[in-house]
N, C-alpha and C positions, 0 to 999 in steps of 0.2 A: 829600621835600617838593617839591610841583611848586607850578604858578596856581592849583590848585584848594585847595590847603591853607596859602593862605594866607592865606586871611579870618578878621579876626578878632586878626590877630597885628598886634605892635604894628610902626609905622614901623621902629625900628632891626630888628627881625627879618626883616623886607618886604625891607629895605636889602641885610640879607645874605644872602638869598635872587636878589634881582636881582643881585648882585653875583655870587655862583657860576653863575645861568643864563646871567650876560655871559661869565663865563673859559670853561663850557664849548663858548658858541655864536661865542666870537668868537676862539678860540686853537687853529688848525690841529694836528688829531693828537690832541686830548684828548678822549678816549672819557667816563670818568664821573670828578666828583669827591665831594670828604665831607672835613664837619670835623667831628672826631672831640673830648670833651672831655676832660678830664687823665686822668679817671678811664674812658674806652675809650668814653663813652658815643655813639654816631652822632646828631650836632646837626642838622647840615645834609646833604642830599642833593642829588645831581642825576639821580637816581634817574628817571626819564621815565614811569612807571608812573602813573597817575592815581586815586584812592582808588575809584572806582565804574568802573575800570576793571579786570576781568580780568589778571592779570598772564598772561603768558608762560610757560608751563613749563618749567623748568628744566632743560639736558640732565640726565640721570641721574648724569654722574661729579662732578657741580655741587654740592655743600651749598647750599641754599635755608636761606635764613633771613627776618627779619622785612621785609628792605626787598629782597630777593634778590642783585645782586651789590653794589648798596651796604653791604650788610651785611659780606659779604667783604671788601670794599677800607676800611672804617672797622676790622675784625678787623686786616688788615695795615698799617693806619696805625699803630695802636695798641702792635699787636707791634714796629714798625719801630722808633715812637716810644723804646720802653722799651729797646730792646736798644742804640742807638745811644747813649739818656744814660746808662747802664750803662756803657757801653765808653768813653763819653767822661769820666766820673769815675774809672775805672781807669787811664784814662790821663791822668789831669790838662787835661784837653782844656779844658774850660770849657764852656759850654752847646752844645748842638749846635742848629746855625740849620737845616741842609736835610742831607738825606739824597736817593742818587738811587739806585735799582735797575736797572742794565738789563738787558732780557733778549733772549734772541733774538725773540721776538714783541710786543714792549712793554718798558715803562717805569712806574715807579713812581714818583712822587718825592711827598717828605714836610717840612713845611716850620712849624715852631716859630713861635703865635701866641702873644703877649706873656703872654696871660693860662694859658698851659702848653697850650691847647687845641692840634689839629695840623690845619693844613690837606695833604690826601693827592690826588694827580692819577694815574688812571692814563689813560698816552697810547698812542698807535700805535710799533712802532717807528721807524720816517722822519719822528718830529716833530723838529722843530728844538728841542732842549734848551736852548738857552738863551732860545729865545722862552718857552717852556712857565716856566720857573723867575725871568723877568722878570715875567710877567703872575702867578704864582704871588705876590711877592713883594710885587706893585699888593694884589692881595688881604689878606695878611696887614697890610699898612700901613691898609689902610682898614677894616679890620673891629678889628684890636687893643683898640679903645679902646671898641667897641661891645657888646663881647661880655663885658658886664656880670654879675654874678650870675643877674640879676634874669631877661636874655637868654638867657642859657643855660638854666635853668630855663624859659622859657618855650618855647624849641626844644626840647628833650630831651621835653618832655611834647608839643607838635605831632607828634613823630616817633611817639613812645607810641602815641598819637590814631587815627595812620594805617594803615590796614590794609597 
């Protein structure tokens, strides 16, 4: 979901739109984000693609899917999400707030919005992690209480929507 696909959509989804295009334009190292809903679905993008825009082709060893690496990174939120509450009711853990993946070339991190939904950031490796999972957290505090039925339903079908 970029400017172009957001007409139409009500104030609170505008909100959470502007809200993902601030964390990825204004939080050094964070390549693309996605929130992801309980059940794996991709709500929100920061996906840069424009719908009457041509995408990119995909290198070849890439899985292309509906929204291209958003698609992937909402895939690994989702898996993140599930394996982690798994492991944290086998271990009596209690709910799991964030999860972080490093890797030698980047960073994952995954991060439990109130309503089961996951916000997911993948960054550069030389971000400052704890800027990334500070500003991560501004997000989950201000979208929580937004991210209504009614909201989600209406994201999930914008995403649908969008080529």
């Amino acid at each position: 979901m970029n400017a172009s696909s957001t007409y139409g959509l009500s104030t609170q989804a505008r909100n959470l739109q502007w809200l993902l295009t601030d964390l990825v334009e204004e939080v050094p190292g964070v390549n693309s984000v996605a929130v992801v809903s309980s059940d794996g679905l991709l709500l929100l993008s920061s996906d840069p693609v424009a719908p009457d825009t041509p995408a990119a082709p995909a290198p070849p060893s890439r899985p292309t899917g509906p929204r291209g690496a958003s698609a992937d990174l909402a895939t690994i939120v989702s898996g993140l999400g599930s394996l982690t509450t798994g492991a944290a009711a086998l271990m009596d853990g209690g709910s799991v707030k964030q999860t972080m993946v490093a890797m030698d070339h980047g960073s994952v991190f995954v991060m439990a919005i109130s309503d089961g939904s996951l916000l997911g950031v993948h960054a550069t490796p030389d971000c400052d992690m704890s800027v990334v999972a500070y500003h991560m957290a501004l997000f989950v505090g201000r979208a929580g209480h937004v991210l209504t039925p009614e909201v989600r339903s209406e994201l999930r079908q914008s995403m649908e929507n969008t080529p």
